[in-house]
C-alpha positions as a Markdown table, in Angstrom:
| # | Residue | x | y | z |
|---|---|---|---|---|
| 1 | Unk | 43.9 | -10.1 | 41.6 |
| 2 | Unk | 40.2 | -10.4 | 42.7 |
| 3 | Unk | 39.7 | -6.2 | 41.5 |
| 4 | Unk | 40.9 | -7.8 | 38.0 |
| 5 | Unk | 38.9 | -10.8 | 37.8 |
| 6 | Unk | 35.8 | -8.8 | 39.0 |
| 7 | Unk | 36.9 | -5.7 | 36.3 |
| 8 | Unk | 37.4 | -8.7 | 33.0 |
| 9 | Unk | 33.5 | -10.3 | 34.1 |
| 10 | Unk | 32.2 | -6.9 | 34.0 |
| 11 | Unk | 34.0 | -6.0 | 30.9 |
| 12 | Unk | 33.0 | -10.2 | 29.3 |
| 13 | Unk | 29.3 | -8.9 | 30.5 |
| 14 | Unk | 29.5 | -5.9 | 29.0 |
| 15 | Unk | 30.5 | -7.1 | 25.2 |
| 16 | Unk | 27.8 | -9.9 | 25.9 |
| 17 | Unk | 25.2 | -7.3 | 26.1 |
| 18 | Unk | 26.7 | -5.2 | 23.5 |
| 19 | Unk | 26.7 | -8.3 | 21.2 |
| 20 | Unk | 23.0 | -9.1 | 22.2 |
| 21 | Unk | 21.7 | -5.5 | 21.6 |
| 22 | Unk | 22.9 | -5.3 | 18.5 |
| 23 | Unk | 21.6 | -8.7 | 17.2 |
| 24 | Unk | 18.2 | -7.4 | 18.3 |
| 25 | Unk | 18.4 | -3.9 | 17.1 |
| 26 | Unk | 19.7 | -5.5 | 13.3 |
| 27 | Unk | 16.8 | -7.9 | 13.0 |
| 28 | Unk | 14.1 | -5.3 | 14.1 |
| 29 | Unk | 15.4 | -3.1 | 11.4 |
| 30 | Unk | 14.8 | -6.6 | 8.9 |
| 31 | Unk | 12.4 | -5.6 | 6.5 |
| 32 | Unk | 11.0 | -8.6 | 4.0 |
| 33 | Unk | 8.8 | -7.5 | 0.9 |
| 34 | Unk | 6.9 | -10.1 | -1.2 |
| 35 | Unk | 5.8 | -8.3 | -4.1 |
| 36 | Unk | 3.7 | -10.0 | -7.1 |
| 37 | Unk | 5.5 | -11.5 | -9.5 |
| 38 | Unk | 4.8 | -10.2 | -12.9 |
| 39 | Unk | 3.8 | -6.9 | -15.0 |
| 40 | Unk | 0.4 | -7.0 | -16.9 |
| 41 | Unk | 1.7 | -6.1 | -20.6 |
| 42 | Unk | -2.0 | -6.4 | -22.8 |
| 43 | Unk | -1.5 | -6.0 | -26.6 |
| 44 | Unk | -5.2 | -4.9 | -27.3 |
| 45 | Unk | -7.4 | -3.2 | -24.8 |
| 46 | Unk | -10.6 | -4.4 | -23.2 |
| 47 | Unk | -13.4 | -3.6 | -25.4 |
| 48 | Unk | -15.3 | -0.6 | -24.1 |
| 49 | Unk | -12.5 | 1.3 | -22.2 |
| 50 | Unk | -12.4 | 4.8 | -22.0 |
| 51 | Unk | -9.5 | 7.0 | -22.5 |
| 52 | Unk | -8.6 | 9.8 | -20.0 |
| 53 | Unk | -6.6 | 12.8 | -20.4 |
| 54 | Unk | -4.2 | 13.8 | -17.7 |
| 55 | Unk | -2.0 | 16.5 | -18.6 |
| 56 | Unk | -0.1 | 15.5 | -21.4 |
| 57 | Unk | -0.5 | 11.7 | -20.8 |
| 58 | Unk | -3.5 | 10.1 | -21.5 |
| 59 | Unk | -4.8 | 7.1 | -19.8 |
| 60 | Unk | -7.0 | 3.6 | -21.0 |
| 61 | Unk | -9.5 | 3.0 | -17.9 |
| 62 | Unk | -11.6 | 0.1 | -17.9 |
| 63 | Unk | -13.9 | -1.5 | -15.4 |
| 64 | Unk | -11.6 | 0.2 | -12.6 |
| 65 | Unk | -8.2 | -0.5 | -14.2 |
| 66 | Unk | -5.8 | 1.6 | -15.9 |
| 67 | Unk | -3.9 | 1.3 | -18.6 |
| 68 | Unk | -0.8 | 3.4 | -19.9 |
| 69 | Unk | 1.1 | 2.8 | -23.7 |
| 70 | Unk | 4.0 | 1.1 | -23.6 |
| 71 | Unk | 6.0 | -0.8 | -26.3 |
| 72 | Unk | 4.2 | -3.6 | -27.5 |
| 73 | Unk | 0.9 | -2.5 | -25.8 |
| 74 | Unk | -0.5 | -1.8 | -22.6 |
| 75 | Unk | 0.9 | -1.8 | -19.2 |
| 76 | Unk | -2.0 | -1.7 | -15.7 |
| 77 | Unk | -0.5 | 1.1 | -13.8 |
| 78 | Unk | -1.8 | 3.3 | -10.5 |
| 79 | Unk | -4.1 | 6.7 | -11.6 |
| 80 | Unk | -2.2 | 9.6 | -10.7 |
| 81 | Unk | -3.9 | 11.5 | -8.1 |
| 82 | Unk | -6.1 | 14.3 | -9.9 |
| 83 | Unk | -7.3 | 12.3 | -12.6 |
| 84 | Unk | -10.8 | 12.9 | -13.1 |
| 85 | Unk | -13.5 | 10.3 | -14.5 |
| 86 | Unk | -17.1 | 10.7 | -15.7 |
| 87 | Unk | -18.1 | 7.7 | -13.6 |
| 88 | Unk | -17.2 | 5.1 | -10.9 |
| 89 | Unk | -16.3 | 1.4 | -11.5 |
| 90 | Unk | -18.9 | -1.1 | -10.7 |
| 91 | Unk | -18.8 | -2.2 | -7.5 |
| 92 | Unk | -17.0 | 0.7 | -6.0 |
| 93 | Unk | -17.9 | 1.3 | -2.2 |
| 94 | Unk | -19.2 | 4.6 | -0.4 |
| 95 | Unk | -17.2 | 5.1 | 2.1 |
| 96 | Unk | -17.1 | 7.5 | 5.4 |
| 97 | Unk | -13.8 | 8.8 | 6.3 |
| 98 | Unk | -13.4 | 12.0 | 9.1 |
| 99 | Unk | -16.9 | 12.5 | 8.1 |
| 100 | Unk | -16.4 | 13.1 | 4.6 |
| 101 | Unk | -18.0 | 10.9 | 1.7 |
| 102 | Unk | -15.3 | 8.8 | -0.2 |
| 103 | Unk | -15.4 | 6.5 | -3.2 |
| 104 | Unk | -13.0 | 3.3 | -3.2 |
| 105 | Unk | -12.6 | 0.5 | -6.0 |
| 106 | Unk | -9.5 | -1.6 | -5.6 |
| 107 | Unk | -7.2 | 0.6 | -3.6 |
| 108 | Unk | -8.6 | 3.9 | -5.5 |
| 109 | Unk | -10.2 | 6.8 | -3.8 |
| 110 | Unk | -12.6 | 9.0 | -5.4 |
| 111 | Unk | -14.0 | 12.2 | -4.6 |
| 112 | Unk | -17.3 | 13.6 | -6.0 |
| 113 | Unk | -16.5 | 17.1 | -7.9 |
| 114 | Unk | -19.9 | 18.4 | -9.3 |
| 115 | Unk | -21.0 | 15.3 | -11.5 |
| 116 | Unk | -17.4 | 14.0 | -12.1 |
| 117 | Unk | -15.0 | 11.4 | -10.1 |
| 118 | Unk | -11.2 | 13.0 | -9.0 |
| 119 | Unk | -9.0 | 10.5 | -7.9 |
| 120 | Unk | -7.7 | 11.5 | -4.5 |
| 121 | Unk | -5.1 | 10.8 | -2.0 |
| 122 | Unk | -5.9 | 7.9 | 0.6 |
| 123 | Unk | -7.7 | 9.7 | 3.0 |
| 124 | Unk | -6.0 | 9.6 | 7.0 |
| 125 | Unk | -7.6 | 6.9 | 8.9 |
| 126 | Unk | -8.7 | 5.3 | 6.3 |
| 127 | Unk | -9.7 | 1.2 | 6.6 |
| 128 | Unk | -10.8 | -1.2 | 4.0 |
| 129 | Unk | -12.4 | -4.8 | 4.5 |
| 130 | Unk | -9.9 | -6.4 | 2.1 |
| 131 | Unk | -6.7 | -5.7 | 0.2 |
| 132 | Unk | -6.4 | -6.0 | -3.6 |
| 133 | Unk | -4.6 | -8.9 | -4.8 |
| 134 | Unk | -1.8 | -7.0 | -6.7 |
| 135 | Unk | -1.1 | -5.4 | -3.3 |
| 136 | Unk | 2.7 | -6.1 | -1.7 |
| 137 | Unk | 3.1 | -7.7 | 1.5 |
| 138 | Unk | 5.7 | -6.5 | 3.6 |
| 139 | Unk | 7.2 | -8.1 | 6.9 |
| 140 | Unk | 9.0 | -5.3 | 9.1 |
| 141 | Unk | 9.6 | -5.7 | 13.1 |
| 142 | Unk | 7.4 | -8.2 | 13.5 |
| 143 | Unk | 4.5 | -7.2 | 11.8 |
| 144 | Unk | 2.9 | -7.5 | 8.7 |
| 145 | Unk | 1.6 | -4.7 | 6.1 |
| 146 | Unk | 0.2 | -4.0 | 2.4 |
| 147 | Unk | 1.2 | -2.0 | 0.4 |
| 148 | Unk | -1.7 | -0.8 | -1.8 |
| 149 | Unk | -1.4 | 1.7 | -4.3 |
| 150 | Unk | 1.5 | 3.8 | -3.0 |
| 151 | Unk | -0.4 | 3.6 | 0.3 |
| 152 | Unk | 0.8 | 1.1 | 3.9 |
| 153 | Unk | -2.1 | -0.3 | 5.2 |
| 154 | Unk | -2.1 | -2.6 | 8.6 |
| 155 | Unk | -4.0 | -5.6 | 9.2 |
| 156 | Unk | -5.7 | -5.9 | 12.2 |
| 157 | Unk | -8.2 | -8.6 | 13.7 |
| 158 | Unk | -10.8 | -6.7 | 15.4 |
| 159 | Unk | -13.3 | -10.1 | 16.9 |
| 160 | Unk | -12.7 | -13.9 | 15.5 |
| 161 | Unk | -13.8 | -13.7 | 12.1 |
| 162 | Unk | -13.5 | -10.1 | 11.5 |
| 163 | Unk | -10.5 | -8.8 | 10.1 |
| 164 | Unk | -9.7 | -5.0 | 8.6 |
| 165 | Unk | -6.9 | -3.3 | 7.7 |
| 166 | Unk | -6.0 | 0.6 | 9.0 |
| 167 | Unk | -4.3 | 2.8 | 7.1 |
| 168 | Unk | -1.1 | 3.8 | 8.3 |
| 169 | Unk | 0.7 | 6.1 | 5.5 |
| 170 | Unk | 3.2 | 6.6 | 2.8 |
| 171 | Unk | 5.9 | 5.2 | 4.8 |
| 172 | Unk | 6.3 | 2.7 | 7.3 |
């Protein structure tokens, strides 16, 4: 009788933990994403833009943003990586990365090619000082990233007051 009490409080133990462990495990696997709300449709560009040929698509560029046809206008989209421009946006950074010499605007990175611009990947290691408001915020585990341009980055606090944000990938 005592063998089958003592086997039934192992066994009630057992499906406790069980239980437990899998209430954890599903709500570290909880991902939230907050993403903006709306898609920029323009029906005339910006004076002054600048069109860019990619391939066979061509591209509207303006002060740092890009444009791409669509019906009824203009939709701002991410430069594919490769795309070369003639010059940077104002107030694009220089930028230091694994000691080579980066442009960034906005979530963009630039590479000098002879006296042209190509848009690069994000660069590993990467940090910028502040994300770009059409980023998306995502909540996974606990912690708290941006997605910027295809790219994760990570916030972190590095003295009271002074905030940056790491790159961590494509994926989180």
């Amino acid at each position: 009788m005592k063998r089958q009490q003592t086997h039934n409080t192992l066994t009630t133990l057992l499906v406790f933990f069980l239980c437990l462990s899998i209430h954890y495990t599903t709500q570290a696997q909880r991902v939230v994403v907050k993403t903006p709300h709306s898609t920029t449709v323009v029906r005339k560009l910006p004076t002054g833009t600048t069109v860019i040929k990619h391939g066979a698509s061509a591209y509207h560029m303006h002060r740092g943003v890009y444009y791409r046809p669509v019906s009824g206008g203009f939709t701002i989209v991410r430069p594919p990586v490769g795309l070369v421009v003639s010059q940077l946006p104002i107030g694009y950074r220089r930028v230091l990365i694994g000691g080579k010499v980066y442009f960034y605007y906005h979530g963009i990175y630039y590479k000098r090619r002879l006296r042209r611009y190509k848009i690069v990947a994000a660069p590993a290691k990467a940090m910028i000082k502040t994300i770009p408001v059409r980023s998306t915020t995502i909540y996974k585990g606990g912690a708290t990233y941006y997605k910027v341009n295809g790219v994760y980055y990570e916030k972190v606090i590095l003295s009271p007051g002074k905030t940056t944000y790491y790159l961590i990938g494509e994926t989180i």
